[in-house]
C-alpha positions as CSV (number, residue, x, y, z in Angstrom):
1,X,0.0,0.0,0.0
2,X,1.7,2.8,-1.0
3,X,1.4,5.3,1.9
4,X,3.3,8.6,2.2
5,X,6.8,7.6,3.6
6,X,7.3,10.3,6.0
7,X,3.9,8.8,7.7
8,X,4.8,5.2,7.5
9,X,8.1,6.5,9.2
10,X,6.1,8.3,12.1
11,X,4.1,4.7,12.7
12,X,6.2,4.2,15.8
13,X,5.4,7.8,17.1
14,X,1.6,7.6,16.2
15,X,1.7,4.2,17.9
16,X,3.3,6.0,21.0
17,X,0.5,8.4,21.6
18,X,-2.3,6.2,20.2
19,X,-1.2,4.1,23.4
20,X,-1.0,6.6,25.6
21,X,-4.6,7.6,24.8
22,X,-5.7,3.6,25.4
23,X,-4.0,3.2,28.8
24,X,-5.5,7.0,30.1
25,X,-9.3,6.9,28.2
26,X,-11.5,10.4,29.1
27,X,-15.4,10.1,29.1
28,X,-17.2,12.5,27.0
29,X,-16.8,16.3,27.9
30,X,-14.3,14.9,30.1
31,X,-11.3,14.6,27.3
32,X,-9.5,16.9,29.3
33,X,-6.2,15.2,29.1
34,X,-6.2,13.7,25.4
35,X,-7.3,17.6,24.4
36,X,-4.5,19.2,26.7
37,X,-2.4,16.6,24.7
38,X,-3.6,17.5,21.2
39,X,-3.5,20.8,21.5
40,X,0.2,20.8,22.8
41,X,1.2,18.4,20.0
42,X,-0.3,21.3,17.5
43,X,1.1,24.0,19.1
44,X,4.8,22.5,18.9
45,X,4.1,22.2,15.1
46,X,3.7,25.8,14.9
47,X,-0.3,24.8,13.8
48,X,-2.7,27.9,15.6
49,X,-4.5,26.1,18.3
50,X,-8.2,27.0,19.8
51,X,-9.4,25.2,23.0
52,X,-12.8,25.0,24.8
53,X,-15.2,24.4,22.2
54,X,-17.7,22.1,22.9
55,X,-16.4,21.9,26.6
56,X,-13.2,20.2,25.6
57,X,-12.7,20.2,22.1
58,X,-9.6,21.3,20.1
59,X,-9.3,23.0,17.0
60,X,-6.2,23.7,14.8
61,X,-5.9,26.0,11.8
62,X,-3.0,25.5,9.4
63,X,-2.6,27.6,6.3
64,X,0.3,27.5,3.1
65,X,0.1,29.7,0.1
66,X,-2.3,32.0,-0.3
67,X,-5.5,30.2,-1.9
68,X,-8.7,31.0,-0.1
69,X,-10.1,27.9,0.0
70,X,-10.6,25.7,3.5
71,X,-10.8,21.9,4.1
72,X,-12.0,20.8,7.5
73,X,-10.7,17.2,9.0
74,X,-12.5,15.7,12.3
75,X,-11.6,13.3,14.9
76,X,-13.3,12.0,17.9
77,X,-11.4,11.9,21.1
78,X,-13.7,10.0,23.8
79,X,-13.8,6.6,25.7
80,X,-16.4,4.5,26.2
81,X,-17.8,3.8,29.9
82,X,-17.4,0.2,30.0
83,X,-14.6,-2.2,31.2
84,X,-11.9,-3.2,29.5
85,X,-10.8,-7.2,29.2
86,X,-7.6,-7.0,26.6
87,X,-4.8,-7.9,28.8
88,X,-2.6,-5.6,26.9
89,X,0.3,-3.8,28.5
90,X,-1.1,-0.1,27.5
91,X,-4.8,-1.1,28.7
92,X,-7.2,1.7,30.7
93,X,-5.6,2.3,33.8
94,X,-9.0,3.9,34.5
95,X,-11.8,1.6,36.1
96,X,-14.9,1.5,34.1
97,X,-13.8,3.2,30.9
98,X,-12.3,2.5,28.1
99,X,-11.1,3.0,24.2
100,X,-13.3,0.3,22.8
101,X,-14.5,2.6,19.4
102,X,-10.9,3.1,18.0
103,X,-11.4,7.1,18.8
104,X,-7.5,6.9,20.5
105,X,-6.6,5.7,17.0
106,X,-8.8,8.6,14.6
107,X,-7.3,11.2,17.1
108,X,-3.6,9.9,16.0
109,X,-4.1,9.6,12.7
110,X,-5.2,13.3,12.5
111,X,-2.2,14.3,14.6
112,X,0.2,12.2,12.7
113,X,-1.5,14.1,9.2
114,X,-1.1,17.6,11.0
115,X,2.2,17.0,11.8
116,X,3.2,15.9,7.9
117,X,1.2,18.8,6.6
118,X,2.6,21.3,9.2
119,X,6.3,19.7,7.7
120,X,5.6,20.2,3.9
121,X,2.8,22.3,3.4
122,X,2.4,21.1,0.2
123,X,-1.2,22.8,-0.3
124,X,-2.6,25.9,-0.9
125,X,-5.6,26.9,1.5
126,X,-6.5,26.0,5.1
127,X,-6.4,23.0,6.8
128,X,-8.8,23.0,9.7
129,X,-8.0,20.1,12.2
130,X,-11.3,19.5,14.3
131,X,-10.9,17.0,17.6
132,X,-14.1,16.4,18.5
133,X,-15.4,15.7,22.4
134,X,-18.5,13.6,22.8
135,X,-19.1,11.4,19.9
136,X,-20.5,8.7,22.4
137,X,-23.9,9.6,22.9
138,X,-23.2,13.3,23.9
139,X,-23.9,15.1,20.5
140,X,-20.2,16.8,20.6
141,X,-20.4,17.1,16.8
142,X,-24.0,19.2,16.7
143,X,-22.3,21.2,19.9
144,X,-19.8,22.1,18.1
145,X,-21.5,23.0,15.2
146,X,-24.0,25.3,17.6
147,X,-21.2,26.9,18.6
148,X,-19.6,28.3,16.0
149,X,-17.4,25.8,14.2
150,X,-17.6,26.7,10.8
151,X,-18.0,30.1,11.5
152,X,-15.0,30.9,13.2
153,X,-13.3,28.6,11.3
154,X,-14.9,28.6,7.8
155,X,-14.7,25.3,5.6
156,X,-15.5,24.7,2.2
157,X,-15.6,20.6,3.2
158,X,-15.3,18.5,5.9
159,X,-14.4,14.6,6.5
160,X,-14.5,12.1,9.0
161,X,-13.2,8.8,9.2
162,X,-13.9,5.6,11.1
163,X,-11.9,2.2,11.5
164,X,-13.9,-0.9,10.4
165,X,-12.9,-4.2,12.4
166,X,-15.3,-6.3,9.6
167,X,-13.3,-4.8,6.8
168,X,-9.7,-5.7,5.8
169,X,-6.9,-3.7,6.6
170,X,-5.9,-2.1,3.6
171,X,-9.6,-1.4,2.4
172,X,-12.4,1.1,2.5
173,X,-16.3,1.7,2.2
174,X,-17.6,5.0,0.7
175,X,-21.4,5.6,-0.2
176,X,-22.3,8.3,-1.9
177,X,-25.6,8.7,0.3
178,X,-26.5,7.1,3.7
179,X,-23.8,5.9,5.2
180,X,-25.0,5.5,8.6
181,X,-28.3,5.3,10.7
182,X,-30.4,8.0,12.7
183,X,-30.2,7.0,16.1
184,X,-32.7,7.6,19.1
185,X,-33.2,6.7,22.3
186,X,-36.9,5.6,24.4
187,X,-37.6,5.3,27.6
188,X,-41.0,3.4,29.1
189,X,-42.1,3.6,32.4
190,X,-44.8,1.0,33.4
191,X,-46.9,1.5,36.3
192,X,-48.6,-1.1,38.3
193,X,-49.9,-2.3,41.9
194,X,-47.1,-4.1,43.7
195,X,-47.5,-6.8,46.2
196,X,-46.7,-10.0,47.6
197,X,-45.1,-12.4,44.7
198,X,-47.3,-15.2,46.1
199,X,-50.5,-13.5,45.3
200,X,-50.2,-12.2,41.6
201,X,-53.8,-11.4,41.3
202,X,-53.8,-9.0,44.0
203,X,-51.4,-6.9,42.3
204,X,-50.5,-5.4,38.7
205,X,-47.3,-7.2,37.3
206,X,-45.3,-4.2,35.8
207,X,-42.3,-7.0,34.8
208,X,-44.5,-8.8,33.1
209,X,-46.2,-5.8,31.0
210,X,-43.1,-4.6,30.5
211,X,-41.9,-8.5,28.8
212,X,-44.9,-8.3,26.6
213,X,-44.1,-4.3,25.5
214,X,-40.5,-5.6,24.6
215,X,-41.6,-8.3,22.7
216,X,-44.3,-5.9,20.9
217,X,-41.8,-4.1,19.7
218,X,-39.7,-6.6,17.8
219,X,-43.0,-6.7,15.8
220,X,-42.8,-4.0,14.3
221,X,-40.0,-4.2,12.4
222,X,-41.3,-7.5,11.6
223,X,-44.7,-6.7,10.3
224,X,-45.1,-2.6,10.2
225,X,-41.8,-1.4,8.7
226,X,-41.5,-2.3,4.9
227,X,-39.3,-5.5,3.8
228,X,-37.3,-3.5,1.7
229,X,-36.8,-0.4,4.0
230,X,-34.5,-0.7,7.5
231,X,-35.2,-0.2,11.3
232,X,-33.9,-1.7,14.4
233,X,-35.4,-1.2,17.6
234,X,-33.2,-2.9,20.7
235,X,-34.9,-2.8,24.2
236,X,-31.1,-2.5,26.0
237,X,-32.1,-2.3,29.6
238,X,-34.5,-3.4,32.1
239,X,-35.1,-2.2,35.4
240,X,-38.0,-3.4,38.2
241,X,-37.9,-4.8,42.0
242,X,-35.5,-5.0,44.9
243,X,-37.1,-8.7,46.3
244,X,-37.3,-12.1,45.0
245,X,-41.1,-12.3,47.0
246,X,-42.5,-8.3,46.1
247,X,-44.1,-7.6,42.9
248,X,-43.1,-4.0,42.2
249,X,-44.6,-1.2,41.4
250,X,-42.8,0.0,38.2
251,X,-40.5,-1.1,35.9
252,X,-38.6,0.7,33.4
253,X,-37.4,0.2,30.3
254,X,-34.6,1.4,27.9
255,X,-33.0,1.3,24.2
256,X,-32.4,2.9,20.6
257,X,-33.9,2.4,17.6
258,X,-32.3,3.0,14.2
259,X,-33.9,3.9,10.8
260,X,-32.3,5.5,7.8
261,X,-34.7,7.6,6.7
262,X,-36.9,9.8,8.5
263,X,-40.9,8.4,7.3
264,X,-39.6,5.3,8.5
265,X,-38.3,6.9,11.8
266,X,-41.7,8.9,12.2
267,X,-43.3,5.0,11.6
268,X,-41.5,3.4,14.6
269,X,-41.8,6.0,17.0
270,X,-46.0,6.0,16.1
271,X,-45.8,2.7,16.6
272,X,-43.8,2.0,19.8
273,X,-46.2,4.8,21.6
274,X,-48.9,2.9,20.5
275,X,-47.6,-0.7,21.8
276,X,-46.4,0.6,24.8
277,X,-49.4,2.3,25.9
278,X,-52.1,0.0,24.6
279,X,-49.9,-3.3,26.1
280,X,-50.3,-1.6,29.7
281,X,-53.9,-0.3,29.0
282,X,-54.7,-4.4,28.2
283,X,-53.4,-5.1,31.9
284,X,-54.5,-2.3,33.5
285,X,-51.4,-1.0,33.9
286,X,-50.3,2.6,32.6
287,X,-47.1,3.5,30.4
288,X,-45.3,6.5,30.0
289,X,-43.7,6.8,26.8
290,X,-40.5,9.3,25.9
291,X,-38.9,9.0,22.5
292,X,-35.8,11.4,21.5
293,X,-34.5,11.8,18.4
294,X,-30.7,11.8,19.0
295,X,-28.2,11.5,15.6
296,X,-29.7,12.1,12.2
297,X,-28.4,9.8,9.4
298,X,-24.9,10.4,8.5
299,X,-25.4,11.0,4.6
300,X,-22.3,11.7,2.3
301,X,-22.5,14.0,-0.4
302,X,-22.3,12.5,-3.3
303,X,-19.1,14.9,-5.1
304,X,-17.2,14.6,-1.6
305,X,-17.7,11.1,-1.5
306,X,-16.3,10.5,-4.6
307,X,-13.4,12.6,-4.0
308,X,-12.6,10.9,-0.7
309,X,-12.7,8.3,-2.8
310,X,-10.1,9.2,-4.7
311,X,-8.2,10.2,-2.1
312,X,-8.3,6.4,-0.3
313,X,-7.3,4.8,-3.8
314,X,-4.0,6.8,-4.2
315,X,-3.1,5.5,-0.7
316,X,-4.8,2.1,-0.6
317,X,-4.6,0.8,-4.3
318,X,-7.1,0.6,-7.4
319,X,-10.1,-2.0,-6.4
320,X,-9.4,-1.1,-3.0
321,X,-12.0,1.2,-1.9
322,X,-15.9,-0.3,-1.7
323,X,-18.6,2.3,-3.5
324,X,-21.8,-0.2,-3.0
325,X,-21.5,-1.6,0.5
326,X,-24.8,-1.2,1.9
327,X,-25.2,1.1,5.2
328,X,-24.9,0.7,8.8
329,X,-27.2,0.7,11.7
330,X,-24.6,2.8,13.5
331,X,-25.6,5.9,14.7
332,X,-22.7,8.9,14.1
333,X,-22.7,12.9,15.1
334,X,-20.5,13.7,12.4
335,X,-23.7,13.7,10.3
336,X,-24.2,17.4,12.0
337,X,-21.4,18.5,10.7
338,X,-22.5,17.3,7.3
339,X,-25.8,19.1,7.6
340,X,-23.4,22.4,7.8
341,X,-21.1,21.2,4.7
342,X,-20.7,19.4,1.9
343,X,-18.5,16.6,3.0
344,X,-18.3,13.1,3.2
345,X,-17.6,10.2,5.8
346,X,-15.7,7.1,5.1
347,X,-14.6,3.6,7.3
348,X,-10.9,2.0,6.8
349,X,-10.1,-1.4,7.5
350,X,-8.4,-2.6,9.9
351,X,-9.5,-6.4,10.2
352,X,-5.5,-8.3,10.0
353,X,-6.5,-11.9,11.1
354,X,-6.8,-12.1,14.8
355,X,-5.4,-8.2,15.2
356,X,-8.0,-6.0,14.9
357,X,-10.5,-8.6,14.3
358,X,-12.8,-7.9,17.5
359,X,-15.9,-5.5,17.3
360,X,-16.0,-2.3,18.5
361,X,-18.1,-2.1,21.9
362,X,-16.6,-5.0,23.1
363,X,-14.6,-5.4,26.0
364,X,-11.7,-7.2,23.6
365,X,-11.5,-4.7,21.4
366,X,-8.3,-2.9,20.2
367,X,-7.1,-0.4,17.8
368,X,-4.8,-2.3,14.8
369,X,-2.0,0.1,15.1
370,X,-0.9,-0.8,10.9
371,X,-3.6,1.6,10.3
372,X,-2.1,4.9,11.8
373,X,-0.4,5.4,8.8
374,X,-2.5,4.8,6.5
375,X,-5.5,6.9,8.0
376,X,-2.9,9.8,8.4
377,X,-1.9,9.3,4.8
378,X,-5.8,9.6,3.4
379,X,-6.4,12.4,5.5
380,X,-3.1,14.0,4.2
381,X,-3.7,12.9,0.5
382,X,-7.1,14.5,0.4
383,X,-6.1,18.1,1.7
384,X,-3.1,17.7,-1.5
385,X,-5.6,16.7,-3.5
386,X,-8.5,19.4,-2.5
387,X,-5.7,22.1,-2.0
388,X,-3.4,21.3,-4.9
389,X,-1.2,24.2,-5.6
390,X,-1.5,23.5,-9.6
């Protein structure tokens, strides 16, 4: 793969603070290490360097020539609050959180691409280098965007990138439309008469209301939702009792639903209200029902897409980088920075055999540290590409 030398040369140093990130992971909007980190890293480059946004996020601003136009690259920086189970000598060293998303890894890929383009300047234009807090679940991309990102620091395009442990190393997927899924969160709260476990019929079950809602649900995907459209709705959590002998009183229940487009999104959330509510109303229970739209789909635009494209074929090979994978069900808040600009997201390979070969959100999960350089060398191609001095 014919990545930029002066990157594959850096792999031990991108490896160095891609590790350091793993073994010291920050929760969202609490990145204040990693951003410390970043933003000292930039500065020694001799890259301008803004702090704060979005709580903890870093921006950097790098400019050669004198063209006017910008090209905005992002990175997410957060941890995931969950254990970690890898056994590796650079694991969390922080109970309860860890990288398990690769964000350690996008974070030093952009640095290691700063650092090469802060070296050569081999563009003409502006480079803005966007680390992003609160990818997981906090909404740090739309925050970001509310406050100001592209107008103090104007872009023509943005990009994103994300590692993919189901695709080969070496590889990419690229879509010119949906790449990724809207994703929303609901939350039912089931109320019924507690009371001793031994008389049932005195009572109103709430656990077992709440068993037939979740079950409810899964039917409408099945038989409401269109064949050839997509939803997922995942009950994740379920909450009720304190006693092996007490019926309880409530029970509560929790998950995310994903669509791709929003009359399929307005569908499901109709639907769940109405299951939830008309399941406890059978059982004379009652059920509160809260749906919030989180993530909108993360939908490339079809001209960036294909130049990102281009982009991942200089550095990866011809035949190389996917254009017809279908989407994903995951959910992604760089879509709202794709509402703001034409731009495009794209996911790398980093499946080697056993390295890399474990999902992201697990507890095994690691960062495949061959694909520093070749992340930092897209993300380098494309601003010599966009911002070609010819």
């Amino acid at each position: 793969m014919p990545v930029i030398n002066r990157l594959a040369d850096m792999q031990p140093e991108m490896q160095g603070w891609r590790r350091d990130f793993h073994a010291h992971p920050e929760l969202r909007f609490e990145e204040r290490r990693t951003a410390a980190q970043v933003a000292t890293l930039l500065a020694s480059w001799g890259i301008e360097v803004h702090t704060g946004i979005a709580t903890t996020g870093v921006v950097g601003v790098l400019r050669a020539g004198s063209g006017g136009r910008a090209i905005g690259l992002r990175a997410d920086m957060d941890a995931l609050p969950m254990p970690e189970a890898t056994g590796l000598p650079y694991a969390s060293t922080t109970p309860g959180v860890m990288h398990a998303c690769g964000h350690d890894g996008h974070t030093s890929m952009l640095l290691g691409a700063a650092k090469y383009l802060a070296e050569t300047r081999n563009f003409d234009g502006t480079v803005v280098f966007i680390f992003q807090p609160g990818e997981e679940g906090g909404a740090g991309g739309r925050i970001m965007v509310e406050e100001g990102l592209f107008t103090r620091f104007p872009c023509d395009t943005v990009y994103g990138l994300h590692n993919d442990p189901t695709l080969p190393l070496g590889e990419a997927d690229i879509r010119d439309d949906v790449m990724m899924a809207a994703s929303d969160r609901f939350f039912v709260t089931i109320r019924g008469q507690g009371g001793h476990a031994a008389r049932p019929h005195g009572g109103i079950d709430p656990i077992v209301v709440g068993a037939q809602i979740v079950m409810g649900f899964q039917t409408i995907v099945a038989r409401r939702v269109d064949p050839l459209e997509s939803a997922v709705i995942s009950t994740t959590q379920f909450h009720s009792g304190t006693a092996e002998n007490v019926i309880p009183d409530e029970a509560q229940l929790v998950g995310t639903v994903r669509t791709l487009t929003p009359s399929v999104q307005d569908l499901v959330e109709a639907a769940m209200r109405r299951v939830a509510e008309a399941t406890a109303a059978a059982h004379d229970a009652v059920a509160e029902f809260t749906y919030r739209r989180g993530y909108p789909p993360t939908v490339n635009h079809a001209e960036q897409a294909r130049r990102a494209a281009r982009a991942a074929g200089t550095v990866l090979g011809t035949g190389r980088v996917h254009r017809d994978k279908p989407p994903v069900m995951g959910g992604e808040d760089f879509s709202f920075m794709l509402l703001e600009r034409p731009g495009a997201y794209i996911k790398l390979g980093q499946a080697a055999g056993a390295k890399g070969a474990a999902q992201v959100h697990t507890v095994g999960y690691d960062f495949n540290d061959e694909l520093l350089p070749i992340g930092a060398s897209f993300f380098a191609q494309l601003v010599e590409q966009e911002l070609s001095r010819g």
